[in-house]
C-alpha positions in Angstrom: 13.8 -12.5 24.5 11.4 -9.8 24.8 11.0 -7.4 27.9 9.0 -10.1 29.9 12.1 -12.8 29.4 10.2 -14.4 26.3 11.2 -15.2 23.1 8.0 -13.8 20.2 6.9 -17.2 18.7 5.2 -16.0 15.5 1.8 -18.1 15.1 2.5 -19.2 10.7 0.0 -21.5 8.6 1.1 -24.9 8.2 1.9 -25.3 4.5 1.8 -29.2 4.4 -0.5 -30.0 1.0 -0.8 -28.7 -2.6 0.6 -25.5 -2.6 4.6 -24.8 -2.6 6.5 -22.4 -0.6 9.1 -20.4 -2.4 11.5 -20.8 0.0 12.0 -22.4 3.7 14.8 -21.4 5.4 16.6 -23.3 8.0 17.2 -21.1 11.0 17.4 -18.0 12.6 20.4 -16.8 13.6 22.4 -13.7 12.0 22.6 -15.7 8.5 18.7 -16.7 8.9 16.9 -13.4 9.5 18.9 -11.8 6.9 18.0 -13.9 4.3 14.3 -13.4 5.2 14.5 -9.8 5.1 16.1 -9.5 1.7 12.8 -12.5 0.6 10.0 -10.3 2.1 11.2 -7.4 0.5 11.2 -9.7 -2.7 7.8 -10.6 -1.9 8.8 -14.1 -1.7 6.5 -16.6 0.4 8.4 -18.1 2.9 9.3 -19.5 6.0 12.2 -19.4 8.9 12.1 -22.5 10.8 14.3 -22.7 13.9 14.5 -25.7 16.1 15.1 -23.7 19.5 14.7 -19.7 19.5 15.9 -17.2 17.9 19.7 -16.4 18.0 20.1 -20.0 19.8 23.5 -20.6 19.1 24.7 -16.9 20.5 22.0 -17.9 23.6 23.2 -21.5 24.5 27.2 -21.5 23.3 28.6 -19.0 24.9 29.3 -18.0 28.5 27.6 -16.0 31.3 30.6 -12.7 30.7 30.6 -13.4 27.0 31.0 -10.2 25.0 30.8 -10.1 20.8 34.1 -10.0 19.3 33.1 -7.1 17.2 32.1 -3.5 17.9 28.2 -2.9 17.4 28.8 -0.9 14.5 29.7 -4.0 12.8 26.7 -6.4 14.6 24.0 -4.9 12.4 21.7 -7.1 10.3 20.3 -5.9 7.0 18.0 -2.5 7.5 19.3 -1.9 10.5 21.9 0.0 11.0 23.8 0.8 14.5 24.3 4.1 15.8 24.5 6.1 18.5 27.0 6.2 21.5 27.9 2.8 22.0 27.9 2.0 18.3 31.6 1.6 19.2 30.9 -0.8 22.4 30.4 -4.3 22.7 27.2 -6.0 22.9 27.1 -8.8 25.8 25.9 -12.4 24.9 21.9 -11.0 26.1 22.0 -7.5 24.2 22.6 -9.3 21.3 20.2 -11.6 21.5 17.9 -9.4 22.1 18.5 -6.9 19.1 18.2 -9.8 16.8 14.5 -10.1 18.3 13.8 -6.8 18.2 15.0 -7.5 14.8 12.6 -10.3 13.9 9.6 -8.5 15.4 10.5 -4.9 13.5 10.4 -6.1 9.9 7.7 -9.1 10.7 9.7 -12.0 9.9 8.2 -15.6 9.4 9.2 -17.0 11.9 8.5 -20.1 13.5 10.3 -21.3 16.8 10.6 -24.8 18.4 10.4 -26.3 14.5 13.5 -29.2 13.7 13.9 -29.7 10.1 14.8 -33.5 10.4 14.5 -34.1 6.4 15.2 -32.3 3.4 14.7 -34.5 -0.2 13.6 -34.0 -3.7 10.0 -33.3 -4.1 8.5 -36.6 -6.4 5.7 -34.1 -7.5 7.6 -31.2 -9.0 10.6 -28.7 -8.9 11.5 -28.3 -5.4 11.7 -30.2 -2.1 9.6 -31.8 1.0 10.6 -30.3 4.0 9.9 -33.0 7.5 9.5 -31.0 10.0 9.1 -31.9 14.0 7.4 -29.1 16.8 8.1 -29.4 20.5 5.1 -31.9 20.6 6.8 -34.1 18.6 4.1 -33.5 16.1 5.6 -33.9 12.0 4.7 -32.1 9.1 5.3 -31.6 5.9 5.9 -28.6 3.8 6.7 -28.3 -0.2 9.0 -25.7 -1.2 10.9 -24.3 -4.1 14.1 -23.6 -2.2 15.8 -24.5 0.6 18.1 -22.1 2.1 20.6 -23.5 4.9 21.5 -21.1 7.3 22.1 -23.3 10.3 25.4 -22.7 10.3 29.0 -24.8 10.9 29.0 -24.1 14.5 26.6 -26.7 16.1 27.9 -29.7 17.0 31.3 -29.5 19.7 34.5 -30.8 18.5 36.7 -33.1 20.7 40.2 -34.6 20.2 39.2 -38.4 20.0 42.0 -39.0 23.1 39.9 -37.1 25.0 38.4 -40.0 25.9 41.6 -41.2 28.0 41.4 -38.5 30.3 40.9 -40.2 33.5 37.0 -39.9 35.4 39.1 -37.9 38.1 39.2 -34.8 36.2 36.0 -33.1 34.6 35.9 -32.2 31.0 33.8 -29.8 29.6 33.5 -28.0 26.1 33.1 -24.6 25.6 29.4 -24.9 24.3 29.1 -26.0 27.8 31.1 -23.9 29.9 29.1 -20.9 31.6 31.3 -19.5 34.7 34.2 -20.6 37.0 31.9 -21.3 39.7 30.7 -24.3 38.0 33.9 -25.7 37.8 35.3 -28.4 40.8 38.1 -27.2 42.7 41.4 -27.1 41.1 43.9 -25.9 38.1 42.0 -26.0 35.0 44.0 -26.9 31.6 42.3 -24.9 28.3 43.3 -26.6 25.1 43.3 -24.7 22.7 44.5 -20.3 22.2 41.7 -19.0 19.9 39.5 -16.5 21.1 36.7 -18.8 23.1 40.5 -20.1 24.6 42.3 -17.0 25.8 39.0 -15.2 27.3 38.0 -18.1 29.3 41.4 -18.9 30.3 41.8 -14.9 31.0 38.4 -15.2 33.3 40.0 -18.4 34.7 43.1 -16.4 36.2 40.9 -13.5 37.0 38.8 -15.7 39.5 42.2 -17.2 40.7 42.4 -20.6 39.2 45.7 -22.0 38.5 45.5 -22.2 34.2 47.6 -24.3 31.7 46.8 -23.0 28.3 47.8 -25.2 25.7 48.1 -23.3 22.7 47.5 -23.4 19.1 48.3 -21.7 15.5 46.0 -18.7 16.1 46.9 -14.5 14.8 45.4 -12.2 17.2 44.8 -8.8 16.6 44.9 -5.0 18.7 41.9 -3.9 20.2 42.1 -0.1 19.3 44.7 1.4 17.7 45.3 5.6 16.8 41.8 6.0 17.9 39.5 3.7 16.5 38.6 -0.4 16.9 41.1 -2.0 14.0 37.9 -3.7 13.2 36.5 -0.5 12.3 39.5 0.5 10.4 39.7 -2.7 8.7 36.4 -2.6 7.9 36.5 1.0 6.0 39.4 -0.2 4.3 37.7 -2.5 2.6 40.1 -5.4 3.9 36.5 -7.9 4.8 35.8 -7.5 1.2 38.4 -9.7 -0.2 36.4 -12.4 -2.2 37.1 -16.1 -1.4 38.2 -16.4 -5.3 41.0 -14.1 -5.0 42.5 -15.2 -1.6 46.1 -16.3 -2.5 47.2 -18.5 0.0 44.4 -21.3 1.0 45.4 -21.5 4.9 44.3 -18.0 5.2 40.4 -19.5 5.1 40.9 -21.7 7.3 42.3 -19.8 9.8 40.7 -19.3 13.4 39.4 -15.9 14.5 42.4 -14.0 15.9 42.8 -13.8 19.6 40.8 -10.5 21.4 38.2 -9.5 23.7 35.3 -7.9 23.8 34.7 -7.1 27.4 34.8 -3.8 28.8 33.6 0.0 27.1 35.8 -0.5 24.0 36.9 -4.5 24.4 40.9 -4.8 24.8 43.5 -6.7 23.4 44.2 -10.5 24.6 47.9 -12.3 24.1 49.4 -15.4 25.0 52.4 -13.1 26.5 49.7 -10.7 28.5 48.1 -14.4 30.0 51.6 -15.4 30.6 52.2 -12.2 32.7 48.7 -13.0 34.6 49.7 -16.1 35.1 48.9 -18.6 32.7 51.5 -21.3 32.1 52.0 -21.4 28.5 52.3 -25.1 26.5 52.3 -26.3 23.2 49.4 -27.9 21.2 48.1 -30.7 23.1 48.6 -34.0 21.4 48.0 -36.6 23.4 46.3 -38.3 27.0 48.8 -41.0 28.4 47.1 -42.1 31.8 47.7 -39.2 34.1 49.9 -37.7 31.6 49.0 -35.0 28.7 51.8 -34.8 26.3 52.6 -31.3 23.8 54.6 -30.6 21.3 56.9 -27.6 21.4 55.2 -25.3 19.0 54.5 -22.4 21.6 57.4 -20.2 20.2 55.8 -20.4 16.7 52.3 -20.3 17.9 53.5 -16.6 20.1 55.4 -15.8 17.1 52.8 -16.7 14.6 50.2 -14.3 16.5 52.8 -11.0 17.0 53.4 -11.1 13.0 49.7 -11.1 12.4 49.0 -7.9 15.2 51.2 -6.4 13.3 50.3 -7.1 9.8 47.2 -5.6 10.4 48.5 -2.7 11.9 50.6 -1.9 8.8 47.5 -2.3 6.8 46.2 0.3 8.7 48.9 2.9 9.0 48.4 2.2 4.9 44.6 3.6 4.8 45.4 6.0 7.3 47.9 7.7 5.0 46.6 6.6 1.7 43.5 8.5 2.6 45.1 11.4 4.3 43.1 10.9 7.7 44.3 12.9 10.5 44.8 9.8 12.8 46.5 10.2 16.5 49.5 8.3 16.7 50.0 5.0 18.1 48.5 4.7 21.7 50.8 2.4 24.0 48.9 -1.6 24.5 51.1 -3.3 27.0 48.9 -6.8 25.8 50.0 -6.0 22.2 53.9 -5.6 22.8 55.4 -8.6 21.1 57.3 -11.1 22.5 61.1 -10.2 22.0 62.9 -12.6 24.4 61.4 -15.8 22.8 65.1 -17.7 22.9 64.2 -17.8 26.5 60.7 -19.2 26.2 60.3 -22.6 27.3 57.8 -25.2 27.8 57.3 -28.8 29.3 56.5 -31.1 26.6 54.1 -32.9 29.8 52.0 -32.4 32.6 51.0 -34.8 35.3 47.4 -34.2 35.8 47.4 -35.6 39.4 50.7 -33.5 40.6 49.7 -30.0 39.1 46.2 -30.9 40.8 44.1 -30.7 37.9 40.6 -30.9 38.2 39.1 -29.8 34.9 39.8 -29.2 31.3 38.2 -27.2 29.2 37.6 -28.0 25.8 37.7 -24.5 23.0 37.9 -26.8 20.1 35.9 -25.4 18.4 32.8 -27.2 16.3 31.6 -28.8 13.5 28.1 -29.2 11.5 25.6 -31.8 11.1 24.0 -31.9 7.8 22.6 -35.5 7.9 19.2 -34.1 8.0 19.6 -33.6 3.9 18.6 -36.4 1.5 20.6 -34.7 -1.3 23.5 -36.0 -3.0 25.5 -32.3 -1.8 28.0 -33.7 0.9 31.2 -34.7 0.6 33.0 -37.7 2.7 33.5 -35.8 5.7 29.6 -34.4 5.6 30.9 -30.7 4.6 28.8 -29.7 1.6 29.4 -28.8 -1.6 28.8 -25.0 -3.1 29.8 -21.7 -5.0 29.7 -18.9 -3.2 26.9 -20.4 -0.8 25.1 -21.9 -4.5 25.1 -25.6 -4.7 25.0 -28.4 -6.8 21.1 -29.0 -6.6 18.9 -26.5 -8.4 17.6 -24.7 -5.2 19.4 -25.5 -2.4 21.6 -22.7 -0.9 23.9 -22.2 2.0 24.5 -19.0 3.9 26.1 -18.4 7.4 29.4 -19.7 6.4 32.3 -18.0 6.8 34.5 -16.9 3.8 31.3 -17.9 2.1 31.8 -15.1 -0.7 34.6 -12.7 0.7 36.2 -12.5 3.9 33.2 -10.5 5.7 30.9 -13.6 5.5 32.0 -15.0 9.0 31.1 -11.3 10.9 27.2 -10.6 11.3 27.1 -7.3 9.1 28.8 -9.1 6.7 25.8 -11.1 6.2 24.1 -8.5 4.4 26.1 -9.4 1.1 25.5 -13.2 1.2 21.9 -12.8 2.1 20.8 -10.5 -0.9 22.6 -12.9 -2.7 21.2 -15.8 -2.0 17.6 -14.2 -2.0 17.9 -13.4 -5.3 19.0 -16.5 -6.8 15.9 -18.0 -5.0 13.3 -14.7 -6.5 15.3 -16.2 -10.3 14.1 -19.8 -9.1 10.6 -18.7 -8.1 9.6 -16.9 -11.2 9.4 -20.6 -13.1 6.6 -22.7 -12.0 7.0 -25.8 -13.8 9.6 -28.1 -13.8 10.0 -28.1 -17.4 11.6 -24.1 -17.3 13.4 -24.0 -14.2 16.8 -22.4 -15.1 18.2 -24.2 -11.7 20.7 -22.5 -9.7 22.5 -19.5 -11.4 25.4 -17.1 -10.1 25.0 -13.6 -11.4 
């Protein structure tokens, strides 16, 4: 998106033929340009296909108010650091877009926009892969590579609950990929499945523009906005908490955990609860498990899902007060976050276990569900039965095919956009080990240094 509303569309030689690439890299979001920074600076030939525009995901997934999740002095790609005033604010959804053009542009990326990789499979004619690749036109081509580097993500393809299906044509259903404003919604309450942070903002804009909401709620930490001064992301950050390693993380369900429940609108963001909805009005259910008719049924897991998110506010807050005095910082004290008190009368929290769609005059629900990946587009034995793929640390099982953009890829920062830095010098230099052997006969395959 450049000052005239445009995306740059970098004009690149088609490399169908003879001569190899030394890498392709499959898109250009965060985990994309990264990795082509780090190979330029290598002096790698390359190429960054993306099938829309740059940043597409952050451009078409999120809604019109959407602010990043993380203060900007966290959102910076490699060789480009943010500073300056608002280096503690919030980018919206179109400022960041727009830095990772400026992005693309400033170190002269190869990019090539409006490109669809529709077929990655073992090059017949040496050490590497063909690459089918489809234009806006529709027109296909070809290109040989060396290496393959995946940074498409896990976040493209919306998740529903298969019994969404029973929901009756009366009320509207719409995923969060889809869901841009209120006003697009038909009149009436609108139930939000699901309490991670897509969840709580939309149903806190929801309330805000004076819609009845049922939240239905789900195992999801949250975590304070600010806290004795600073963004606990920022604290968190210096403490070196994101650098945890994925090797070294002792309890497994911490990987697979959601991002914790917080907002990023306003100067400094603020923090978001299931008890600060509650007080704004939200009605507060357990995790939706099933569509009878005119009839959603929960469980009653809201205590533990409130209870669940207070203990992890406060872990990190601990962690915190830790640094804080481990390094001998002259921190304020605690400032007072009425959305971060915990809950302390839960014996007297209840929830119906059903709502009638028709009587609470339902009109919508909105899917936060998250997403999944599709990967059917690679010919390579590296899936397993659910189509997730196989790696190490982003390194896979076939000599030169690499993943990035995942998060706890390596450590713990993989899933935030500076932490892409790590992963994407990385996984450029396994690709400069792969590129320095020309013929099949001597390439070492993939290697983790």
């Amino acid at each position: 998106m450049s000052g005239k509303g445009r995306s740059p569309e970098v004009s690149m030689p088609r490399h169908a033929g003879a001569r190899a690439l030394d890498a392709v890299v499959v898109g250009a979001g965060q985990a994309g340009l990264g990795t082509s920074y780090f190979l330029n600076r290598l002096g790698l030939d390359h190429v960054v296909l993306e099938r829309d525009r740059v940043a597409e995901s952050w451009r078409s997934q999120r809604w019109d108010s959407f602010s990043v999740n993380t203060p900007n002095a966290l959102n910076a790609l490699p060789g480009d650091r943010a500073t300056g005033p608002q280096a503690d604010g919030f980018y919206t959804r179109g400022e960041l877009v727009e830095s990772f053009v400026r992005y693309a542009r400033r170190f002269a990326l190869p990019l090539r926009e409006g490109v669809e990789v529709v077929a990655v499979e073992q090059d017949p004619a040496g050490a590497g892969f063909r690459v089918a690749a489809r234009d806006r036109s529709g027109t296909t081509e070809t290109l040989r590579t060396r290496n393959v580097v995946v940074a498409s993500g896990i976040m493209n393809k919306p998740k529903v609950p298969e019994f969404g299906a029973a929901l009756p044509d009366t009320v509207a259903q719409i995923h969060t990929a889809r869901y841009r404003s209120p006003a697009q919604l038909p009149p009436g309450a609108v139930v939000v499945v699901g309490s991670g942070q897509s969840g709580v903002q939309i149903a806190e804009e929801l309330l805000a523009a004076g819609r009845k909401v049922y939240l239905a709620t789900s195992r999801v930490g949250r975590c304070r906005r600010r806290y004795r001064g600073r963004d606990v992301d920022e604290w968190l950050w210096e403490s070196g908490f994101f650098d945890l390693p994925r090797g070294e993380v002792a309890d497994p369900a911490v990987i697979g955990r959601a991002q914790p429940q917080v907002s990023g609108v306003g100067r400094y963001g603020h923090s978001l609860s299931l008890q600060s909805l509650a007080r704004d009005g939200a009605m507060l259910l357990g995790r939706l498990v099933a569509v009878e008719g005119t009839t959603l049924r929960f469980d009653d897991s809201l205590k533990d899902n409130i209870r669940f998110a207070d203990a992890d506010s406060a872990e990190a807050k601990v962690l915190v007060d830790r640094y804080i005095a481990a390094q001998g910082i002259a921190a304020p004290p605690p400032e007072d976050d009425p959305a971060d008190r915990p809950w302390t009368d839960l014996d007297g929290v209840t929830a119906p276990l059903s709502l009638d769609l028709a009587a609470a005059e339902v009109g919508t629900v909105i899917w936060c569900t998250g997403f999944a990946a599709d990967f059917s587009w690679l010919r390579l034995p590296v899936l397993d039965d659910t189509g997730r793929p196989h790696h190490d640390g982003g390194v896979s099982p076939v000599p030169g095919l690499y993943f990035i953009g995942f998060p706890w890829l390596r450590r713990r920062k993989s899933g935030i956009i500076c932490g892409v830095e790590d992963d994407a010098a990385f996984i450029a230099g396994q690709v400069a080990r792969r590129a320095a052997y020309g013929a099949a006969e001597n390439d070492p395959g993939n290697r983790i240094a």
